[in-house]
N, C-alpha and C positions, 0 to 999 in steps of 0.2 A: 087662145093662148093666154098665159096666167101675165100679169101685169108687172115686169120686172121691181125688184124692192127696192123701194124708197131710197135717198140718198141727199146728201147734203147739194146744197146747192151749188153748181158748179162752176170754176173762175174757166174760165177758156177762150180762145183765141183762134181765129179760123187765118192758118197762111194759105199764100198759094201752093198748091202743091207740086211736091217734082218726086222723082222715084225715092222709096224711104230706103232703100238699101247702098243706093250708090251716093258716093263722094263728089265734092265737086273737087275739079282739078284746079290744085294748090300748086306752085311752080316752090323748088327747092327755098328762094328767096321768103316767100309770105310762109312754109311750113318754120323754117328759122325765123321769121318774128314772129309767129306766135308759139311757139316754142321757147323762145327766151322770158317772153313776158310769163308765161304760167311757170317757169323756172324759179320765178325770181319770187314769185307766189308764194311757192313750195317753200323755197328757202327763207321765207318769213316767218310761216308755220312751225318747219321744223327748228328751226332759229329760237322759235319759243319756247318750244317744246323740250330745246334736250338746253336751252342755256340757265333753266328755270331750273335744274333737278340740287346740282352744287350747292345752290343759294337759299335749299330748303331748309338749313338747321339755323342759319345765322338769321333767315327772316322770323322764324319761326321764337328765336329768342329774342330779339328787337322787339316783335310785336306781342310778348309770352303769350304764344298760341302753341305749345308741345303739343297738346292730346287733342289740338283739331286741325295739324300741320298737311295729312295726306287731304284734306280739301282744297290744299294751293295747286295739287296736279288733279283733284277730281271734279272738281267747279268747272275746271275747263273744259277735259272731256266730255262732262253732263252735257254740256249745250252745244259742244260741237259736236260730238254723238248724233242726238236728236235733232239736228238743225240738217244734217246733211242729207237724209232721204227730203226733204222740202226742197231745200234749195237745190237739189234735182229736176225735182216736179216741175216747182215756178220755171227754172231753166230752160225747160222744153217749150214752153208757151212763150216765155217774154227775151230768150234768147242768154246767152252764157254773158257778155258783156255787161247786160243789163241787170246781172244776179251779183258778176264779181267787182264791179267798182264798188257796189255800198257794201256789200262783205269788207274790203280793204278799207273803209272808213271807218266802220264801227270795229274792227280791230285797232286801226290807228289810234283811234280816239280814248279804248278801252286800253290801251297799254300805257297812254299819259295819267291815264288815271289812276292804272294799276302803280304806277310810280308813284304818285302823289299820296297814295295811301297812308293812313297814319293810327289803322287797327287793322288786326286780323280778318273782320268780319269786312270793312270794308276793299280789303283786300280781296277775297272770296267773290264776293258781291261783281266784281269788277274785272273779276278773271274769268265767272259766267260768263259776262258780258264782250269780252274778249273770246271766248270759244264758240259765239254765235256766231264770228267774223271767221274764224278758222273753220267754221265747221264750213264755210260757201268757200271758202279758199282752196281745200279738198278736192271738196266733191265738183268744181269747177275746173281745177285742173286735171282731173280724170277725163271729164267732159270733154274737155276740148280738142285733147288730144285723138280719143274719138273722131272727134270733127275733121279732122283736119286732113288724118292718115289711116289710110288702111289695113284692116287688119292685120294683113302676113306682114307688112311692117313697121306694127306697132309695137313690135318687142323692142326693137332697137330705140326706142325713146323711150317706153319707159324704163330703159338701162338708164338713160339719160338723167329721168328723174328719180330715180331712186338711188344713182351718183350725188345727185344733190341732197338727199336725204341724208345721203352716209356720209358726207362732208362735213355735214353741220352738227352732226349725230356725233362726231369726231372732235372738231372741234367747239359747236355749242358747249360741253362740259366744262373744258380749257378755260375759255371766252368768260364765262357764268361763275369760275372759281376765282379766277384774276379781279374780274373786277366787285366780287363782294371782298376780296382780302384788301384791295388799294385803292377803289373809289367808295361804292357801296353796294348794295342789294338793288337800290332803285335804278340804278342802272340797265340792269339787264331787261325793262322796261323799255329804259330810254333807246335803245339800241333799235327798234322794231320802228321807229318813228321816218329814221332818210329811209332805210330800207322801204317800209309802207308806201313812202311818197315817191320813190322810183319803182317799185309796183306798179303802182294807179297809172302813170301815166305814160306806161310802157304797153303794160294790158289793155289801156284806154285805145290807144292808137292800133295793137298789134289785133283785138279781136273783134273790131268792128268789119273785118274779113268774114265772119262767120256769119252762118245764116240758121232761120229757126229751121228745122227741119220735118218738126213733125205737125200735123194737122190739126188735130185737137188734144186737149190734157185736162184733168180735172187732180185738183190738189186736196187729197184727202187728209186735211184740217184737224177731225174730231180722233183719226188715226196719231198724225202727231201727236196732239196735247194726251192722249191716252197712252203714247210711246213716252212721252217724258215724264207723264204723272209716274209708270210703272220705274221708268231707269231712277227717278227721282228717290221714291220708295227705297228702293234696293237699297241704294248707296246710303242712306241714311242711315239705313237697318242696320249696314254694316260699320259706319262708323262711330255710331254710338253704340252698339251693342258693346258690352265689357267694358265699356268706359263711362259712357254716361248713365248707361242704366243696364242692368242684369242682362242675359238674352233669352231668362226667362221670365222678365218683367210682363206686367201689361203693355206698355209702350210698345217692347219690341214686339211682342207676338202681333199685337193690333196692327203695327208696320208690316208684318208679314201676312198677314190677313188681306190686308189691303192690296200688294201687290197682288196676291194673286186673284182678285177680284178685279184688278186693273188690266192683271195679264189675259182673265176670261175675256173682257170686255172689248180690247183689243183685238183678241182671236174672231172674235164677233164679227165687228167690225169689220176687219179685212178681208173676211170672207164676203162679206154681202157689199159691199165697195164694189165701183166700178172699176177703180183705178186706184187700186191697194198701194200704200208704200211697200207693203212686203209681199207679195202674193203668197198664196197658202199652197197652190199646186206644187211650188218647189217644194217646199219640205214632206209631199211623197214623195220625192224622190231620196232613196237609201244617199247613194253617191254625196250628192247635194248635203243633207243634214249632217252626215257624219263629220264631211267635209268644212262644215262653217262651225262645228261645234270643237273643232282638232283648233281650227284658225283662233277662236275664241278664246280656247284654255291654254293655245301656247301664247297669245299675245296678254294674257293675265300672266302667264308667270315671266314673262318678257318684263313688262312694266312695274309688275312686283320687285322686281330682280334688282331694276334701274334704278327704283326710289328709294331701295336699302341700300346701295352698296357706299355711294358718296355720306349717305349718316354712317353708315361702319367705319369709314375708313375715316372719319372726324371723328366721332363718338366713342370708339374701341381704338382704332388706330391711333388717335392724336394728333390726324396732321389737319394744316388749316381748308381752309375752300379751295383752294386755287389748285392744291396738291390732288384736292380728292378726285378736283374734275379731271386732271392727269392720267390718276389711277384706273379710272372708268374706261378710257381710249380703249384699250386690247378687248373687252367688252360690246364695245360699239366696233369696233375696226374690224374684227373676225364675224360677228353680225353681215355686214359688207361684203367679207370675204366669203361668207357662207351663200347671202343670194344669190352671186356670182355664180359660184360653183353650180350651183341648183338650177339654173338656166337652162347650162351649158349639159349639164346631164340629161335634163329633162328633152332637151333636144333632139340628144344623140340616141338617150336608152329608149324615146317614143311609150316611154311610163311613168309615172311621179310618187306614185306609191310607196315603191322602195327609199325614195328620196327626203322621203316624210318622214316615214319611218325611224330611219336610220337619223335624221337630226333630232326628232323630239325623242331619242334613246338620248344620244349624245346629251342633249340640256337637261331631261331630268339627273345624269351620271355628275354633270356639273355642279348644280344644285347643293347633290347628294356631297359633294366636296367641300361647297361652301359651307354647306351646315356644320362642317368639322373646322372652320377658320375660326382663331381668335390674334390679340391684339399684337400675338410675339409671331404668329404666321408669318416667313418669310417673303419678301415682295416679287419672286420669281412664282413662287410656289400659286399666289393668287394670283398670278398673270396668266396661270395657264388652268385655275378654276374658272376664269375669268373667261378665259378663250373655248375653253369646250362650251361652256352654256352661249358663247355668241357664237359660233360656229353653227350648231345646233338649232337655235332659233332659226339664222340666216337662212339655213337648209330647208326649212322649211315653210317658211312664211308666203314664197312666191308658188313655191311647186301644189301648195293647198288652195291659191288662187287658181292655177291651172287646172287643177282637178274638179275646180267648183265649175270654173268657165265650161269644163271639157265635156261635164257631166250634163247640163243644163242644155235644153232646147234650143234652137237661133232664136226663136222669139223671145226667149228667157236668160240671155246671156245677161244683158245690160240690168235688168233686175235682180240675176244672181250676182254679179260683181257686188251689185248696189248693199244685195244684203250679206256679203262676207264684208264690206267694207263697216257697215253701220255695226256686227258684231264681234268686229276687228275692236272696234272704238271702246264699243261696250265692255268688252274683256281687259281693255288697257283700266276701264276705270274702276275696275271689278278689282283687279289687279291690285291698282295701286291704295284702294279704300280699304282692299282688304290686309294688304302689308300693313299698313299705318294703324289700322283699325287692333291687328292681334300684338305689333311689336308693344303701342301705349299701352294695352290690356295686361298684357305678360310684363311689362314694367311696373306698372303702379301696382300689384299684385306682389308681385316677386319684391318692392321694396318693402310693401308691409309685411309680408313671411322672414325678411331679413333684419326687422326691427327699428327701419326709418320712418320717423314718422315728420320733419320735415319737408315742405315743399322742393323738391330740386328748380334750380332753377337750369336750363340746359345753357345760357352763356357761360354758367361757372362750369357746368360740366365740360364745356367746350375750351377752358380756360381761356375765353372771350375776355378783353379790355371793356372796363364798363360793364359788368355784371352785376347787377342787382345782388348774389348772394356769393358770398366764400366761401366755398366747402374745405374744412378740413381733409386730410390725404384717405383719412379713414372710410369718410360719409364717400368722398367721390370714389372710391374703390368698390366699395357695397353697389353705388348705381351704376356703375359699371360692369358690374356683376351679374346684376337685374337686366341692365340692357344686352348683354353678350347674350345672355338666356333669351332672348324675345327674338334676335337675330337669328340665333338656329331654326328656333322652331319656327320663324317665317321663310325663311328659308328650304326647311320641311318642307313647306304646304306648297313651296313654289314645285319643288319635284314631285309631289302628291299630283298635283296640277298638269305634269309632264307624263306620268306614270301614266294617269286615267287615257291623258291625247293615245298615249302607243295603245292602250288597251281596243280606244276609237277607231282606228287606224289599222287594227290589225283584221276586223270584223267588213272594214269597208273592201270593196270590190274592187280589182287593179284594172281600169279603165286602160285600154292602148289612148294614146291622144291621137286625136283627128288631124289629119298634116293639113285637111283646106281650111284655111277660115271660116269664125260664125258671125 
């Protein structure tokens, strides 16, 4: 017999063993405390997540960081992306409590900082450092619920958590606009600090219930750092392409060389791994791929969508922070209303197919509407471009997790969640590098074809107090102009993005769902 290949050396951890399929029995009492503690997780993450997006133009002029602003939402996903198949791994050997208390400190810690900040880059730097904490907050709370409950009843919690997603999703905007209009920007930092610390020692207490389950694990190491070198790459390519440098410079094409060099070696890699973060067998599977590639392209044009619409509605609209996070709610609120529905469908019709379908129709048709709004657009009229593209998402985001789960082997379920979640992340940050990356490109362009050759500054264009430069009515009308134009056509690319998912979608195979548990 040939001598199995080579592999790095392995961290591992021998438990006692007990059956790997059955639960232990959790009484309603301990399933509610640990249930509350990874709640309160969630609602930290997502707290970050959607209180951060309102307070992108006013940080972005404080620190004059314009043309490197979509790095304050992609710094984060980078590292919470790539951080979340690990702290999986580690999780399996050294136990979920043992993974999510220092997750919840190195976020704590990384959000005082991201407060204290006093440049752009150190900002960036620092909200990395903060998405390695979010990325074990995730993928831990995923975990546990796992742990705790079983499958035919783990729908009904995670309603539970995904209630709390769309609460914060809801009000995070609100929360994030108010207080860069009437305290500051560095607030919405400070906010994540009682939160954190009633986290830790909630989780502290509620999952030391838990126990390790599985027998041995090996954490394949050289798989990450080659996962992050490749996400790394990407987002680079994309946010300096058109802006820093050509996209047919050397820089960029050598960026693009490299990932895919990165990407070969990763493919490598995982295959000959004992214990892949990604396994390779899923993706023979048709169902499977199509499946994480729909989840991928509607969650880029989801986060695309997010990080343009509070700058439109400041930047073209004219209203302050506090208004735009306002504006966002019907966006986010029909999102909620969409998962919902999706559930309940997927339930009854015992298919998800059609379910998918018919929402990623629905968001690129929304899309397709936004790219027709400008600054005199009535506020009814964008409440309901607003509502079909969050309806639409909503619809399908949960019913593309079902279809992945549904599709995937039992011994493959927790690895396929694993990898729709890890290119759920990736497509948010695909998303949002790539909005920021064509709106700066198409501005700075479109203002030199319109004859400005002045730097704008964006506090004046925001008619911000304390702005470094006063534009006459003329100069801010032209960048106004320039920026309406980069709004549509990112906008475009969001339903370009929607269009390809139905084309996905339509090719994949209508799985009945299995009524037992995997």
């Amino acid at each position: 017999m040939d001598a199995p290949p080579p592999t790095l050396p392995a961290q591992s951890a021998t438990i006692e063993p007990a059956d790997a399929d059955a639960l232990p029995a959790f009484s309603h009492q301990q399933i509610v405390q640990v249930l509350t503690g990874i709640l309160l997780c969630i609602l930290l993450a997502a707290i970050d997540q959607t209180v951060v997006v309102p307070a992108v133009p006013a940080i972005a002029a404080d620190l004059n960081g314009f043309g490197h602003l979509s790095w304050i939402v992609s710094a984060y996903l980078l590292t919470s992306t790539s951080s979340a198949p690990v702290y999986g791994k580690l999780s399996d050997i050294y136990g979920r409590r043992a993974l999510l208390l220092p997750a919840i400190v190195v976020f704590v810690i990384a959000s005082i900082l991201c407060a204290l900040s006093q440049s752009l880059f150190q900002l960036i730097v620092f909200r990395a450092l903060q998405g390695l904490g979010g990325g074990g907050l995730m993928a831990m709370a995923q975990a546990a619920i796992a742990d705790v409950v079983a499958p035919r009843e783990r729908g009904k919690y995670q309603g539970y958590m995904a209630g709390t997603w769309g609460v914060a999703s809801i009000f995070g905007p609100i929360l994030g606009g108010w207080m860069t209009d009437y305290l500051s920007w560095h607030w919405i930092f400070w906010i994540n600090v009682p939160i954190g610390i009633a986290a830790f020692f909630l989780s502290s207490r509620a999952l030391k219930l838990l126990k390790v389950r599985r027998t041995t694990a090996r954490v394949d190491y050289l798989g990450a750092a080659l996962l992050t070198g490749f996400i790394t790459t990407c987002l680079l390519m994309m946010s300096w392409g058109g802006v820093e440098y050509s996209w047919v410079s050397p820089e960029i094409t050598g960026m693009g060389g490299l990932a895919l060099a990165l990407l070969a070696a990763l493919i490598w890699q995982e295959r000959r791994y004992i214990d892949p973060l990604l396994p390779p067998r899923l993706f023979t599977n048709s169902v499977f791929s199509l499946g994480v590639m729909i989840a991928f392209l509607a969650t880029a044009g989801m986060l695309g969508g997010t990080f343009l619409l509070p700058l439109f509605f400041q930047l073209i609209g004219g209203v302050d922070a506090s208004a735009s996070g306002t504006m966002i709610v019907p966006f986010l609120g029909f999102n909620v209303v969409g998962a919902y529905v999706s559930g309940q469908l997927a339930r009854r019709l015992g298919r998800a197919k059609g379910i998918v379908l018919g929402g990623l129709a629905a968001s690129c048709v929304g899309f397709l509407l936004l790219a027709t709004a400008t600054g005199h657009t009535p506020g009814p009229v964008l409440v309901l471009y607003m509502a079909v593209v969050g309806l639409g998402i909503g619809l399908c985001m949960p019913s593309s997790l079902v279809i992945v789960q549904n599709a995937a082997e039992r011994r493959d379920v927790g690895a396929a969640t694993g990898a729709l979640l890890f290119l759920r992340s990736m497509g948010g940050a695909f998303g949002s590098t790539l909005a920021g990356a064509l709106l700066t490109g198409h501005f700075t362009q479109r203002l030199a074809e319109l004859g400005v050759t002045q730097s704008i500054d964006l506090g004046a264009l925001r008619g911000a107090e304390g702005a470094t430069l006063v534009l006459d009515e003329a100069t801010r009308t032209l960048a106004r102009t320039a920026l309406s134009g980069g709004f549509h056509l990112t906008f475009l690319v969001c339903a370009g993005l929607s269009a390809i998912a139905v084309l996905a979608c339509l090719f994949m195979r209508d799985l009945p769902l299995q009524s037992g548990a995997k």
